[in-house]
C-alpha positions as protocol buffer text, in pm:
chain_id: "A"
residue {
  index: 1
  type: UNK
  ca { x: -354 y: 2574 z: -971 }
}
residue {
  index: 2
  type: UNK
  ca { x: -669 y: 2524 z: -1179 }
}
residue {
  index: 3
  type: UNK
  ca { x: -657 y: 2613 z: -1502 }
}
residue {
  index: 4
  type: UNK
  ca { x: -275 y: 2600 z: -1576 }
}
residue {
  index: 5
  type: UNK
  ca { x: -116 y: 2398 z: -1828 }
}
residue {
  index: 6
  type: UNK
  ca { x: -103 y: 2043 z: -1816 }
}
residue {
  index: 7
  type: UNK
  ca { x: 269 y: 2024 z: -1898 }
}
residue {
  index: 8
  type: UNK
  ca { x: 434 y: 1985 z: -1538 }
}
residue {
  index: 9
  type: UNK
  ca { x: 730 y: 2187 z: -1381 }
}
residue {
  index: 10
  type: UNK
  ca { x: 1045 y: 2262 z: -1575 }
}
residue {
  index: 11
  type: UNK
  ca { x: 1274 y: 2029 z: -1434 }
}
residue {
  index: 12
  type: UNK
  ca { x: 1044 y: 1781 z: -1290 }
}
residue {
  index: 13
  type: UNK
  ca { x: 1077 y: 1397 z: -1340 }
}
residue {
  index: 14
  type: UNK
  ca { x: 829 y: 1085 z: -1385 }
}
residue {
  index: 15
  type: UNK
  ca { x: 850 y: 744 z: -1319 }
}
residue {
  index: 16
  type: UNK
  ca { x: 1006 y: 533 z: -1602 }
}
residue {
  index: 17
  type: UNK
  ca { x: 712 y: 527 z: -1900 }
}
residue {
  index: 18
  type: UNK
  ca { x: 776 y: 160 z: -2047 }
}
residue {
  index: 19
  type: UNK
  ca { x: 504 y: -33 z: -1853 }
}
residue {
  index: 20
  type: UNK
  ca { x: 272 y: 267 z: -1871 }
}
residue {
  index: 21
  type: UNK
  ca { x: -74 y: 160 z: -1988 }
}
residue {
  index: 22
  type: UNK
  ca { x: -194 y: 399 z: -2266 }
}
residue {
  index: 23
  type: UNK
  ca { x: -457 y: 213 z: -2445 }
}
residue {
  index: 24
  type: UNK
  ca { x: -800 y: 70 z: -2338 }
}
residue {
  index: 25
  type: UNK
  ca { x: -637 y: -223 z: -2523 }
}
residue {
  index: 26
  type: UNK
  ca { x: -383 y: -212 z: -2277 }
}
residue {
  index: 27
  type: UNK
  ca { x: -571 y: -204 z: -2009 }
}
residue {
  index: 28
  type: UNK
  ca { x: -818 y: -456 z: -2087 }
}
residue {
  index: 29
  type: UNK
  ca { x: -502 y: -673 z: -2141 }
}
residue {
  index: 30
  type: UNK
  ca { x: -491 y: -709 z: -1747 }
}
residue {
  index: 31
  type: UNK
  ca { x: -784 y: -690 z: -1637 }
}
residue {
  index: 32
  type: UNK
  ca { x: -1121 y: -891 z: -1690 }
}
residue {
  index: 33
  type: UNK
  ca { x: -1430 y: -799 z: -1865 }
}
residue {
  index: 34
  type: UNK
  ca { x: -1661 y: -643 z: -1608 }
}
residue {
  index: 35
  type: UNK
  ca { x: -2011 y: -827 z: -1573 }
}
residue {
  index: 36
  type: UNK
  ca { x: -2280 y: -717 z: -1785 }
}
residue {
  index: 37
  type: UNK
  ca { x: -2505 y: -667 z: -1441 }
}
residue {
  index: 38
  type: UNK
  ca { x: -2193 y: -377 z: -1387 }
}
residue {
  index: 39
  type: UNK
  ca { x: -2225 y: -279 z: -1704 }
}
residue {
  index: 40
  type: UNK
  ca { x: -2601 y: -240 z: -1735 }
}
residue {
  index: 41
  type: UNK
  ca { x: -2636 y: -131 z: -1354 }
}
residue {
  index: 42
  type: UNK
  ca { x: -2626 y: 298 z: -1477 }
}
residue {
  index: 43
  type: UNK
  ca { x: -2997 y: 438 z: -1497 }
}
residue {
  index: 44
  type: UNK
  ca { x: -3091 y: 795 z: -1691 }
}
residue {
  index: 45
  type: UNK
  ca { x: -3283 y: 928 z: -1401 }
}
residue {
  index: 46
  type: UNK
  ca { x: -3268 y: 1056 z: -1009 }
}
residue {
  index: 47
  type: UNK
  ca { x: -3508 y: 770 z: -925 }
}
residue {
  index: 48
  type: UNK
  ca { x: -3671 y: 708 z: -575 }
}
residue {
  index: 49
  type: UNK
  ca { x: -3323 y: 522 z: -424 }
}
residue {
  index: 50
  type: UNK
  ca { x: -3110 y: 805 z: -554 }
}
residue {
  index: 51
  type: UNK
  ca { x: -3359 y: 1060 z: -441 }
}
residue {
  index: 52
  type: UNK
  ca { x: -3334 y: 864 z: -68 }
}
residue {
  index: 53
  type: UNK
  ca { x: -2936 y: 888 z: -71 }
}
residue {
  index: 54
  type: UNK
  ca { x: -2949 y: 1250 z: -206 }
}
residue {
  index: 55
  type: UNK
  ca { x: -3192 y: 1319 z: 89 }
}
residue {
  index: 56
  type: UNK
  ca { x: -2952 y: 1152 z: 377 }
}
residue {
  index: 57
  type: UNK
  ca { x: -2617 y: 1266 z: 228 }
}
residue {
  index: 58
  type: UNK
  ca { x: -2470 y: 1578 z: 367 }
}
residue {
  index: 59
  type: UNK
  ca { x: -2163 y: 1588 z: 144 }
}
residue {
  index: 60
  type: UNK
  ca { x: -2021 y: 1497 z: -214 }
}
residue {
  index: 61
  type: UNK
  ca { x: -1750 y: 1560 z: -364 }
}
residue {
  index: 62
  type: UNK
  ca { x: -1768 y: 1709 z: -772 }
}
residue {
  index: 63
  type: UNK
  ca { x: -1506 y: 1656 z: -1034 }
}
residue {
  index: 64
  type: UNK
  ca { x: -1464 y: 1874 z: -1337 }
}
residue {
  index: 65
  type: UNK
  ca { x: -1232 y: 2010 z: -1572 }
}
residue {
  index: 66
  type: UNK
  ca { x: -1188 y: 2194 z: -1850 }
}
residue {
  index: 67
  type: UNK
  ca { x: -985 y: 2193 z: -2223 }
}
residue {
  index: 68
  type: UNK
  ca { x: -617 y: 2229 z: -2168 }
}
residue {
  index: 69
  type: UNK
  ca { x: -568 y: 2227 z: -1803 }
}
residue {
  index: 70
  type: UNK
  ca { x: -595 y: 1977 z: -1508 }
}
residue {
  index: 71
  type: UNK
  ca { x: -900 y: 1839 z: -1311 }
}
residue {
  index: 72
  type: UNK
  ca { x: -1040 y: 1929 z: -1041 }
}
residue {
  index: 73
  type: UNK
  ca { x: -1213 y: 1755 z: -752 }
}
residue {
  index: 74
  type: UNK
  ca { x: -1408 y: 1980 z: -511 }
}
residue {
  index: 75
  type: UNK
  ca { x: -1601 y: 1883 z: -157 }
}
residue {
  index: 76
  type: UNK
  ca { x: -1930 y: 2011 z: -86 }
}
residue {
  index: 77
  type: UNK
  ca { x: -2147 y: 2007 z: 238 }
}
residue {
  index: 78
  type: UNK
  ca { x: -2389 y: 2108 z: 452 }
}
residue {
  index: 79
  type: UNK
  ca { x: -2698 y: 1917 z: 638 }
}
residue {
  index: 80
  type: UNK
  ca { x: -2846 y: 1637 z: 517 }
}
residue {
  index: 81
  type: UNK
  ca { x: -3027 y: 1675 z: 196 }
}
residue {
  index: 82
  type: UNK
  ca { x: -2845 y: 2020 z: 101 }
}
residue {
  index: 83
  type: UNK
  ca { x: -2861 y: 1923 z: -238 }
}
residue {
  index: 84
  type: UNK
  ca { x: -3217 y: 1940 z: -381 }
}
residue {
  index: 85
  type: UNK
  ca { x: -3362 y: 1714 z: -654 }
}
residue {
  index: 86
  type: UNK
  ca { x: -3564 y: 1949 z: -898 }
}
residue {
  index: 87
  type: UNK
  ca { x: -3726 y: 1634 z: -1089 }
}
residue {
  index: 88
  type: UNK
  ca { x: -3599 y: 1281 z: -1222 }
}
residue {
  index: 89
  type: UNK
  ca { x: -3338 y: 1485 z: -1434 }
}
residue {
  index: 90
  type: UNK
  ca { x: -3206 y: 1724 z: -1199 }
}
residue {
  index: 91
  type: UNK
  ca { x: -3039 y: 1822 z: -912 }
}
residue {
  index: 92
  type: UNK
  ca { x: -2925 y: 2153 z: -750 }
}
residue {
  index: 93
  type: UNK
  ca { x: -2701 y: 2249 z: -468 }
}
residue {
  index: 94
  type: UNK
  ca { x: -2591 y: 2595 z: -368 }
}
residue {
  index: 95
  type: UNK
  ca { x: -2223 y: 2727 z: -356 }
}
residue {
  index: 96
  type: UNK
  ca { x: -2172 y: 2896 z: -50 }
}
residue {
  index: 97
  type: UNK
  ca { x: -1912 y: 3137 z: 77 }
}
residue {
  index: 98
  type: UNK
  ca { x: -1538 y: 3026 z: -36 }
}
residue {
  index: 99
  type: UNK
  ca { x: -1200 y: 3149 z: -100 }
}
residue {
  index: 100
  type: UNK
  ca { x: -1350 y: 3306 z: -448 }
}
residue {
  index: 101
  type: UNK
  ca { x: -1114 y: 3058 z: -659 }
}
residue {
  index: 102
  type: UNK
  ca { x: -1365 y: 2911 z: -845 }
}
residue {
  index: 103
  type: UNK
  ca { x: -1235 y: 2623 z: -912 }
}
residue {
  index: 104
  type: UNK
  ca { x: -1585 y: 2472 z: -992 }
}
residue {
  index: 105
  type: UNK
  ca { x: -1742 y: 2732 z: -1148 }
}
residue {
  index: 106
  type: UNK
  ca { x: -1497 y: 2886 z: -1403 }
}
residue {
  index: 107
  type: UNK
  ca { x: -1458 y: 2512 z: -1538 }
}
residue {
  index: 108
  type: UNK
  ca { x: -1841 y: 2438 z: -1568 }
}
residue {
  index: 109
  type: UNK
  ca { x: -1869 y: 2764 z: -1764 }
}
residue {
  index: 110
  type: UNK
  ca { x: -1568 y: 2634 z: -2017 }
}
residue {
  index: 111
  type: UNK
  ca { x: -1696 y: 2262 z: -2008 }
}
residue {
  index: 112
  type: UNK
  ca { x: -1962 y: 2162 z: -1883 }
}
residue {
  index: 113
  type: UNK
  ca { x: -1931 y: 1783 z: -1756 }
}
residue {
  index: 114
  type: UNK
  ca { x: -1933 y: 1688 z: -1366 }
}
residue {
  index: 115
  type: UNK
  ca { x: -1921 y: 1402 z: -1156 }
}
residue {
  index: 116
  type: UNK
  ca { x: -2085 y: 1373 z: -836 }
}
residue {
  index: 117
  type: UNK
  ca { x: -1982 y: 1171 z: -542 }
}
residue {
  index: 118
  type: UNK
  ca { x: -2253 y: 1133 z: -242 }
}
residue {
  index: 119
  type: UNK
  ca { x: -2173 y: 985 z: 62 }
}
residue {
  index: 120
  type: UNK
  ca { x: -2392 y: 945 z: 373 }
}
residue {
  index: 121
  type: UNK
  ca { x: -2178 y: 927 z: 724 }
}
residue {
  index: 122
  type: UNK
  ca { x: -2208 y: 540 z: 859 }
}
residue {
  index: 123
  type: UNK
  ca { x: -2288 y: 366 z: 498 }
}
residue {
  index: 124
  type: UNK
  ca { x: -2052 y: 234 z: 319 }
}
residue {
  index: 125
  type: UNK
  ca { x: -2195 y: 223 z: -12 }
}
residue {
  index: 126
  type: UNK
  ca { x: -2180 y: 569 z: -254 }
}
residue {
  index: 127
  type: UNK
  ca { x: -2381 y: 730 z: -512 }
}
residue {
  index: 128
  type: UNK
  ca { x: -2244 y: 847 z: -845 }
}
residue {
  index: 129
  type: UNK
  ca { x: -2429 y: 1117 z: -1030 }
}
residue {
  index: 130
  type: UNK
  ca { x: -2240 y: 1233 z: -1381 }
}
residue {
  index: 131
  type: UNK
  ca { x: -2401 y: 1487 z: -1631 }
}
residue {
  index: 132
  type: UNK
  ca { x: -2361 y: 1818 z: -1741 }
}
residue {
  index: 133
  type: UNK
  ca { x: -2426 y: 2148 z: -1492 }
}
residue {
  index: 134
  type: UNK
  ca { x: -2457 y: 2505 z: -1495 }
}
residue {
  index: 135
  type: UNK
  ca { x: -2457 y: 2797 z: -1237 }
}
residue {
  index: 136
  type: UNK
  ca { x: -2767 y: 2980 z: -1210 }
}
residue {
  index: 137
  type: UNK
  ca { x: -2847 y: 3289 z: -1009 }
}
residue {
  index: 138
  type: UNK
  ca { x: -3222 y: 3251 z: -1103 }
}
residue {
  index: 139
  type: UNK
  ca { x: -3426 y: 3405 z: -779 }
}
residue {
  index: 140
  type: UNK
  ca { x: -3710 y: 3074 z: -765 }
}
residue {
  index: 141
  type: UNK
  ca { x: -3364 y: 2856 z: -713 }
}
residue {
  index: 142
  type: UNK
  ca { x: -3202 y: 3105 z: -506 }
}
residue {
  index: 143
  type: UNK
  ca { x: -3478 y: 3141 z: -292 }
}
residue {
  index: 144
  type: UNK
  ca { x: -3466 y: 2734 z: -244 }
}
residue {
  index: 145
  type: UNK
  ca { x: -3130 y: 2750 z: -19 }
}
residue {
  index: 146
  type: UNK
  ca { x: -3169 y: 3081 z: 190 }
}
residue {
  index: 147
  type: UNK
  ca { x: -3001 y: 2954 z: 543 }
}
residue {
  index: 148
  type: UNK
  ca { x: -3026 y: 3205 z: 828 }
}
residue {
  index: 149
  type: UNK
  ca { x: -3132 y: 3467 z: 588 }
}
residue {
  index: 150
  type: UNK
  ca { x: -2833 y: 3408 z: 418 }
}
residue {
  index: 151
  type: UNK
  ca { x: -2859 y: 3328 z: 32 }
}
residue {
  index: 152
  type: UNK
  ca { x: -2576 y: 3140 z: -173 }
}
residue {
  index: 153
  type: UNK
  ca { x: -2383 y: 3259 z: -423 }
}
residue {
  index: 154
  type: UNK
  ca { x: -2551 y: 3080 z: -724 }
}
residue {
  index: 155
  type: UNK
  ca { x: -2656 y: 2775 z: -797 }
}
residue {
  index: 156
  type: UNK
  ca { x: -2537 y: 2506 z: -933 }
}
residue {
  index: 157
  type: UNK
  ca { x: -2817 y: 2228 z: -1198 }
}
residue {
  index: 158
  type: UNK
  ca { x: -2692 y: 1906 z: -1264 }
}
residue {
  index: 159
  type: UNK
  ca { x: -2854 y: 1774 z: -1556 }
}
residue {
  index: 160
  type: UNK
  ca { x: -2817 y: 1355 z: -1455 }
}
residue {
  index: 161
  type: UNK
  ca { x: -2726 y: 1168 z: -1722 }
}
residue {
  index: 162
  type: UNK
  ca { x: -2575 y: 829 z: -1568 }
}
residue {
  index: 163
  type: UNK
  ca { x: -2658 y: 756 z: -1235 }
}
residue {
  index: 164
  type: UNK
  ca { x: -2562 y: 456 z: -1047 }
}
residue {
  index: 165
  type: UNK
  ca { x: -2449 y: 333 z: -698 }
}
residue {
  index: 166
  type: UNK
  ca { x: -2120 y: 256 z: -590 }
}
residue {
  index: 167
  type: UNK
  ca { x: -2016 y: -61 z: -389 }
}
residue {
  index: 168
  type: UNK
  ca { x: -1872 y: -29 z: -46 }
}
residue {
  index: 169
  type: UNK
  ca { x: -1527 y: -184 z: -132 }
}
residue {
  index: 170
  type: UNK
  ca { x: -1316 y: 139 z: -104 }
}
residue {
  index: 171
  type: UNK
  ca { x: -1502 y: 247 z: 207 }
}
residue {
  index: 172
  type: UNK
  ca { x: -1447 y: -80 z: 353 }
}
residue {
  index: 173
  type: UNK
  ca { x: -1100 y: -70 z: 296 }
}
residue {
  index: 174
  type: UNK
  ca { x: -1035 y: 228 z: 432 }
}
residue {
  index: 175
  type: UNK
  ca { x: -1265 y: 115 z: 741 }
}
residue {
  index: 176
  type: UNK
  ca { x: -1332 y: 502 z: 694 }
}
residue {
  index: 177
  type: UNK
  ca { x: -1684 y: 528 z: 957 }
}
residue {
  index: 178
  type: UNK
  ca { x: -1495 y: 289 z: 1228 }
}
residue {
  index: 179
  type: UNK
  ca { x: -1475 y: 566 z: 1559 }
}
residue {
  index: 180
  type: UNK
  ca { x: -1147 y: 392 z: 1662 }
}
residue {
  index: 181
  type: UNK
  ca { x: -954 y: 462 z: 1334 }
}
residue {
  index: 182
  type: UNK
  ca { x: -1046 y: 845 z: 1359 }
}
residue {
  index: 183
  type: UNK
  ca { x: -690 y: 998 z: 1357 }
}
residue {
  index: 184
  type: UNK
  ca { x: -619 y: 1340 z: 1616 }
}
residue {
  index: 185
  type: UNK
  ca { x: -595 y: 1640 z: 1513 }
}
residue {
  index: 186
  type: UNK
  ca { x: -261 y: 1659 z: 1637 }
}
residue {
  index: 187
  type: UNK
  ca { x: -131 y: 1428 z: 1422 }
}
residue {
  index: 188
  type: UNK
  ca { x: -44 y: 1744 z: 1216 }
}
residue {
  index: 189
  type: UNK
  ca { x: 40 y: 2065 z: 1191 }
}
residue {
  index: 190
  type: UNK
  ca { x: -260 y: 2322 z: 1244 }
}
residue {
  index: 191
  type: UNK
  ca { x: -358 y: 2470 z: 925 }
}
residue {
  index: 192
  type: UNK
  ca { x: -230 y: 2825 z: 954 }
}
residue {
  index: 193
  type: UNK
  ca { x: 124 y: 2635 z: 1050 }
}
residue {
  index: 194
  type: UNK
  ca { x: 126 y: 2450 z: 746 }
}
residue {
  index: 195
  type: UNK
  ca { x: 8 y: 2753 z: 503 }
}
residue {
  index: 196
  type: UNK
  ca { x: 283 y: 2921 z: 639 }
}
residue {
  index: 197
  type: UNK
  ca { x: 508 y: 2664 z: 546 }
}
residue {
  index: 198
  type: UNK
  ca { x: 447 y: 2589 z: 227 }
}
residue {
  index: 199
  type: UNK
  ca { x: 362 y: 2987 z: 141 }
}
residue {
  index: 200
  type: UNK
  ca { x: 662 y: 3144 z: 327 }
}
residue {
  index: 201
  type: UNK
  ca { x: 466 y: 3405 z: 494 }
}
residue {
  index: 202
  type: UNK
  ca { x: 606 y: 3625 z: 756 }
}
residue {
  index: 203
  type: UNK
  ca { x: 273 y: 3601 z: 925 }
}
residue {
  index: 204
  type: UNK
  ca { x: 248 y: 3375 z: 1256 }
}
residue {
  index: 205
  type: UNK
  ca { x: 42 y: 3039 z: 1233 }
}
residue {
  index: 206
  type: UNK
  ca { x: -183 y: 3165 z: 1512 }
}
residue {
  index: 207
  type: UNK
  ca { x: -264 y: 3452 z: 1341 }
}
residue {
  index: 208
  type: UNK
  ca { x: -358 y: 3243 z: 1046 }
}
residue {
  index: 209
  type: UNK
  ca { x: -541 y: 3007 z: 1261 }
}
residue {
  index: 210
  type: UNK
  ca { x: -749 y: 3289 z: 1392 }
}
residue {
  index: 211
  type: UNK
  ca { x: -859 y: 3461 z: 1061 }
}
residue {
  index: 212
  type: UNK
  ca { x: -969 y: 3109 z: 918 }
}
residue {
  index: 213
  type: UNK
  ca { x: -1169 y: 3008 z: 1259 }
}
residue {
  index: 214
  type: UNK
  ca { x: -1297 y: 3361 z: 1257 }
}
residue {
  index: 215
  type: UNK
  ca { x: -1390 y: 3302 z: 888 }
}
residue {
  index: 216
  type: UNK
  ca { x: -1555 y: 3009 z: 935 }
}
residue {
  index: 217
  type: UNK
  ca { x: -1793 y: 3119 z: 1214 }
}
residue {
  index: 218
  type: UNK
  ca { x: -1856 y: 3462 z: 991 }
}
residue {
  index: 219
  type: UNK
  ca { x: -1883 y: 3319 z: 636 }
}
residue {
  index: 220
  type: UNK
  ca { x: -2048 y: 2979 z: 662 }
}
residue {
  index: 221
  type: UNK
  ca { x: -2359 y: 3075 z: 481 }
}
């Protein structure tokens, strides 16, 4: 869970440590110097190509932390353009309804530093967006991302200090927009079956199933 110690589960055993990499030393031992175009590629600013990909992109994903506990990676959504740029600096999306966790939040109050992931369905290259952000309830910003009268929660400014795009290698790989490779849902268990597996409820999946589609129609905004 976010937010408890780093040290892992009493008991609990790793893979042997003796080829572990644990300096940048290390590391740059196997692999190559990146090219300075790589290097150099990260601009200061939300200019007019990552305003265009912020405009099309209808979900990222954000990755924070905070001293003395784990990371956390977090998906956000909604249509196309959710997230607003504010000027070449900035950027602000709304949190809407959740399971009140927090995950996000409680972090960026503790430490500050995210990292955005955009991606637009269909394109295979990404936009990365790191800087520091905090969560505002200010009414001109609340006002900004009223959907069907409903307003968010707060709102969260991302203060961009590196921006840059990402190549389409990992997308490609996974071949992740190709129809045909779109796996059924019944490839697993519905979610109610498998929170009742790993919680060890007494309550039935269906049940479970129905308060989270019930949920979702309810509490989307």
């Amino acid at each position: 869970m976010n937010g408890s110690p780093i040290a892992g589960p009493e008991g609990a055993t790793t893979p042997a440590a003796e080829h572990d990499l644990e300096s940048e030393a290390a590391l740059r031992g196997v692999y190559t110097k990146p090219p300075a175009a790589v290097v150099n590629k990260t601009i200061d600013r939300l200019d007019e190509h990552a305003r265009s990909f912020i405009a099309l992109s209808p979900f990222f994903c954000i990755g924070s932390s905070r001293p003395g506990a784990l990371a956390d990676v977090s998906p956000r959504g909604g249509e196309p353009g959710f997230a607003h740029v504010l000027d070449d600096r900035h950027l602000a999306f709304p949190d809407r309804p959740g399971n009140n966790r927090l995950d996000t939040l409680t972090n960026l109050v503790h430490a500050p530093a995210v990292g955005l992931l955009f991606f637009i369905p269909g394109i295979d290259e990404m936009l990365r967006v790191n800087g520091v952000a905090r969560v505002s309830v200010e009414e001109g910003l609340m006002r900004r991302f009223v959907v069907q009268d409903r307003r968010p929660r707060s709102v969260v400014v991302v203060q961009a200090r590196e921006v840059y795009l990402h190549c389409s290698k990992a997308l490609k790989r996974a071949d992740l927009w190709n129809p045909d490779k779109r796996v059924p849902r019944s490839a697993l268990p519905s979610l109610g079956q498998m929170f009742r597996d790993q919680l060890k409820t007494v309550f039935p999946a269906r049940l479970i199933d129905f308060a989270l589609k019930q949920d979702a129609k309810r509490n989307l905004y």
